[in-house]
C-alpha positions in Angstrom: 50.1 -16.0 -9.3 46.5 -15.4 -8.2 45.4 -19.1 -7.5 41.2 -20.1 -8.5 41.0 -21.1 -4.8 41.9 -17.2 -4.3 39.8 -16.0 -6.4 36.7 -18.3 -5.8 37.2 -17.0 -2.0 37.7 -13.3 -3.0 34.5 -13.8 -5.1 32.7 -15.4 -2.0 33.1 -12.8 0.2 31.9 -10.1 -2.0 28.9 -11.8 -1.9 28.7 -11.8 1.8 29.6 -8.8 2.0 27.0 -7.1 -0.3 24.0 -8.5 0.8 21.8 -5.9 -1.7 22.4 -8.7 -3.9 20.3 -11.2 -2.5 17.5 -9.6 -1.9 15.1 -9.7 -5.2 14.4 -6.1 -5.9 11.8 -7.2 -8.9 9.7 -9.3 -6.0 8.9 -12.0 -8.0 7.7 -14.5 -4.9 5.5 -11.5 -3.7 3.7 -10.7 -7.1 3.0 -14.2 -7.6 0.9 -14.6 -4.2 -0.7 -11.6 -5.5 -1.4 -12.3 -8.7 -2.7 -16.2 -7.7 -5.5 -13.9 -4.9 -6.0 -10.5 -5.5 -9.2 -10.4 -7.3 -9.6 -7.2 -9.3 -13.2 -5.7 -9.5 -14.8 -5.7 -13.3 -14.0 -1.3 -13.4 -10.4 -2.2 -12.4 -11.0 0.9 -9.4 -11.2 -2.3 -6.5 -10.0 -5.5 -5.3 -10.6 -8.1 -2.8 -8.3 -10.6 -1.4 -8.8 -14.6 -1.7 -7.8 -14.9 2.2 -8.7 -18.8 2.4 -6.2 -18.7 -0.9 -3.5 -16.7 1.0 -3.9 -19.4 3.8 -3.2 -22.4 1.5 -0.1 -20.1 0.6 1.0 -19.5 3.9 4.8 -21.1 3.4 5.3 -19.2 0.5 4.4 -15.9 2.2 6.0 -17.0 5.5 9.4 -17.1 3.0 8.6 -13.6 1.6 8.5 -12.4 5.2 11.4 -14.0 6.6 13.7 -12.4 3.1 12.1 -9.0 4.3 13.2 -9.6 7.7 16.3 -10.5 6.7 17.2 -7.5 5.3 19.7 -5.4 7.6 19.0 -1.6 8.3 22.5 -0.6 6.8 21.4 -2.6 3.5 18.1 -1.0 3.6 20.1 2.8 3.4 22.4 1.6 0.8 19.1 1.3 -1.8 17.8 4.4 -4.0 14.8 6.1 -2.1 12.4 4.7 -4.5 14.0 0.9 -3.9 13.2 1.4 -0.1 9.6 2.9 -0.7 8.8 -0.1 -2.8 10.0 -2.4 0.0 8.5 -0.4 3.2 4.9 -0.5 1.1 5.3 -4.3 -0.2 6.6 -5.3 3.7 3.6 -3.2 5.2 0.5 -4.9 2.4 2.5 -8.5 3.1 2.1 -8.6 6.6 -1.2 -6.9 7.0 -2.2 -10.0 5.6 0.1 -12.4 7.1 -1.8 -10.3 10.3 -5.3 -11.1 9.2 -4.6 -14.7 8.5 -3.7 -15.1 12.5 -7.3 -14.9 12.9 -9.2 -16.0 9.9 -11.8 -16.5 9.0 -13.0 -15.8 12.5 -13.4 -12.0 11.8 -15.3 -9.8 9.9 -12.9 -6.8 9.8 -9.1 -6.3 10.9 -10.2 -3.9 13.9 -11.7 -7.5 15.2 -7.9 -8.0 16.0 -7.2 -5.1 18.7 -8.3 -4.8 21.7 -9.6 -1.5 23.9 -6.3 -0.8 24.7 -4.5 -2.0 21.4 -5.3 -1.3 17.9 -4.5 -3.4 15.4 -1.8 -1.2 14.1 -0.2 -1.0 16.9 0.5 -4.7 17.2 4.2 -5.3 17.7 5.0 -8.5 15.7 7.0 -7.6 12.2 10.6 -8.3 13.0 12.5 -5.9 11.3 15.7 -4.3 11.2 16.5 -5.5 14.5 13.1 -5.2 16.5 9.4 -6.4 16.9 7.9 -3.2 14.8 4.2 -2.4 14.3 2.2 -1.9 11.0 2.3 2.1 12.4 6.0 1.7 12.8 6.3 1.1 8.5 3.4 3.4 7.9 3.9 6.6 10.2 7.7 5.8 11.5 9.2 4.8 8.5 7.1 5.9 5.5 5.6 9.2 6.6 8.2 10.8 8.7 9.0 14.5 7.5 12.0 14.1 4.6 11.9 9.9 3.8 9.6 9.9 0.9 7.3 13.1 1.4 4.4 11.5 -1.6 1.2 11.7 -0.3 0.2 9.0 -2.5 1.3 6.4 -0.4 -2.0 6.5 0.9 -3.6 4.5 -2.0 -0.7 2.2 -1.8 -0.8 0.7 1.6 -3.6 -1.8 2.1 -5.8 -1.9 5.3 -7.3 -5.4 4.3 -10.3 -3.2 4.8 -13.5 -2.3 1.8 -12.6 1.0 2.5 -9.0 1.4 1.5 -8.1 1.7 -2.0 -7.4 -1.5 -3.6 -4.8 -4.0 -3.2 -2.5 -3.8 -6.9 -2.4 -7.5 -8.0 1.6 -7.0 -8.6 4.2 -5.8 -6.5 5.8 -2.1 -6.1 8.6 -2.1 -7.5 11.5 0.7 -7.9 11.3 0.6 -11.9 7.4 1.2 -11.8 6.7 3.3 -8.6 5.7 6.4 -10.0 3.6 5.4 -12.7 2.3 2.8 -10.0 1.4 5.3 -7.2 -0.4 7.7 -10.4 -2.4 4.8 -11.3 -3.2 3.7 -7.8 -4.8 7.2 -7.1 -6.3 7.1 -10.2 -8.1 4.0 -9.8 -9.1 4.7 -6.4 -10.8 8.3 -7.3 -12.3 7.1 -10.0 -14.5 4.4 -7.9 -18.1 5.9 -6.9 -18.4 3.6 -4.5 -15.8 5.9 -2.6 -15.2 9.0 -4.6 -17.5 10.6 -6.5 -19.3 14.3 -7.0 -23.3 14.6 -6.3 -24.3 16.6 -9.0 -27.8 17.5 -7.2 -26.4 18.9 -3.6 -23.3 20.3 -5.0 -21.4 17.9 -2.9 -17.8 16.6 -3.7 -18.3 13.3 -1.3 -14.8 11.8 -1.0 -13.2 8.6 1.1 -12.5 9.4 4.8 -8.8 9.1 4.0 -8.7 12.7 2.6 -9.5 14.0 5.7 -7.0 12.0 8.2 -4.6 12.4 5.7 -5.4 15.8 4.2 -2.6 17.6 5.6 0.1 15.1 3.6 -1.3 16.2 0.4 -0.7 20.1 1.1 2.3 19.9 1.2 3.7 20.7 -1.9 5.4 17.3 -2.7 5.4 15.6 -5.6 3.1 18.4 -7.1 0.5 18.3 -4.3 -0.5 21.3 -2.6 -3.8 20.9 -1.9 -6.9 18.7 -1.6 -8.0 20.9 -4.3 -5.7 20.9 -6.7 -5.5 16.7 -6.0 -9.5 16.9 -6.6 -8.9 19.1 -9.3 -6.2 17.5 -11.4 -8.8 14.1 -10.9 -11.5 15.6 -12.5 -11.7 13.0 -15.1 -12.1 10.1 -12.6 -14.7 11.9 -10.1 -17.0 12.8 -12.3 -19.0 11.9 -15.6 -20.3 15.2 -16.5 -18.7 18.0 -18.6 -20.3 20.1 -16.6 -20.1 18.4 -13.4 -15.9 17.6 -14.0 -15.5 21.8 -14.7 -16.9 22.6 -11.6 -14.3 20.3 -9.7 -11.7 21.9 -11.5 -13.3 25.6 -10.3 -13.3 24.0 -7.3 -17.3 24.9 -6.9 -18.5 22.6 -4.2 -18.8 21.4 -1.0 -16.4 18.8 0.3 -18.1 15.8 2.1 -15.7 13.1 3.7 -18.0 9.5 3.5 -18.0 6.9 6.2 -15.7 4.5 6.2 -16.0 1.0 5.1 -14.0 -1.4 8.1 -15.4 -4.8 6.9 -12.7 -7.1 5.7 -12.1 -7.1 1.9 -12.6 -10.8 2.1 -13.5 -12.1 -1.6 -15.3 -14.8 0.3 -17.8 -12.0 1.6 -19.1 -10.1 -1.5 -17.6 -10.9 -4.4 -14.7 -8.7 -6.4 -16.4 -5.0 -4.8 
């Protein structure tokens, strides 16, 4: 006869042997820190991040980083592709700001971190899956590389703790809500003048510099994007206030500007929630 003691061991090693299990897909510890200092602009198109907050926090973020680290390369291919693009972006936002709290608050923007011969990006100090990685490693190696994830929209989704980058969501990505989170994301993001936005009087179309380093992802033909165009196009509605002004978008009738970008640390103690 099959004894408890049997079966309570059988039952312990399943769970050591599925370690999928103990990692918390829903990300409960993450959302928290960033729902306690994310502070969401008035429009809902921005956010800034309570960094002096975040440092108070620092143990409970340090434990978020060590169950990410945790988390073995065979586990991380046993996931669904959307369970492993919610982890890559929530690992890559998490420690860009465990990254900018090395240094705070003496620095006014993340590139204060590299050096001449280092960017900040390039930093190796994430351990994970088995080596020191860099911020370029999650975004470019992991995230970006031809046939992982091919969405273009991942570009309002991972964080440069920088004005310029689309805002930090005040909830984890999670598998569930990806899709309708990456939509919204892009949505929000066009839709904020201070960084997208169509100048009716020079016939401009003046968009955020990340079109432009990034264009190339978003003609593709994934996830419905084959164009900057037909991004621009579809977006109409957020871009633009005028009728008139949204129809000549969708013609495409205008002249594409890319705007400066904005590197000074969106700190909420430097400015407020824009």
């Amino acid at each position: 006869m099959f004894s408890l003691q049997k079966y309570c061991l059988a039952a312990a090693l399943i769970l050591t042997t599925l370690p999928s299990w103990a990692f918390d897909h829903t990300y409960r510890d993450w959302s928290a820190l960033l729902v306690k200092h994310v502070r969401v602009a008035a429009d809902g198109h921005s956010s800034r991040v309570d960094y002096q907050g975040m440092a108070t926090d620092k143990v409970p973020l340090k434990a978020y980083l060590e169950s990410v680290s945790a988390v073995s390369e065979s586990e991380y291919r046993q996931w669904t592709k959307p369970q492993r693009l919610a982890f890559l972006i929530n690992a890559y936002n998490a420690w860009t700001i465990d990254l900018v709290l090395s240094k705070y608050p003496d620095l006014k923007s993340i590139k204060d971190i590299g050096t001449i011969f280092q960017s900040p990006w390039k930093k190796k100090f994430i351990p994970l899956f088995g080596q020191e990685r860099s911020l370029d490693d999650i975004e470019h190696g992991m995230i970006r590389t031809p046939g992982a994830f091919d969405d273009p929209r991942i570009h309002v989704a991972v964080v440069c703790a920088s004005i310029g980058c689309p805002m930090l969501r005040a909830e984890a990505f999670t598998a569930e809500k990806l899709d309708s989170q990456l939509a919204d994301s892009l949505r929000r993001f066009l839709a904020d003048p201070s960084r997208n936005r169509f100048a009716a009087a020079s016939g401009q179309l003046q968009v955020s510099k990340i079109f432009d380093w990034y264009g190339k992802d978003f003609e593709q033909g994934h996830q419905g994007f084959d164009s900057l165009k037909t991004t621009f196009a579809r977006n109409a509605e957020q871009l633009a206030k005028a009728p008139q002004d949204r129809e000549r978008i969708r013609q495409g009738s205008y002249k594409l500007e890319f705007l400066d970008y904005d590197w000074r640390l969106n700190d909420v103690a430097r400015g407020g929630s824009r």
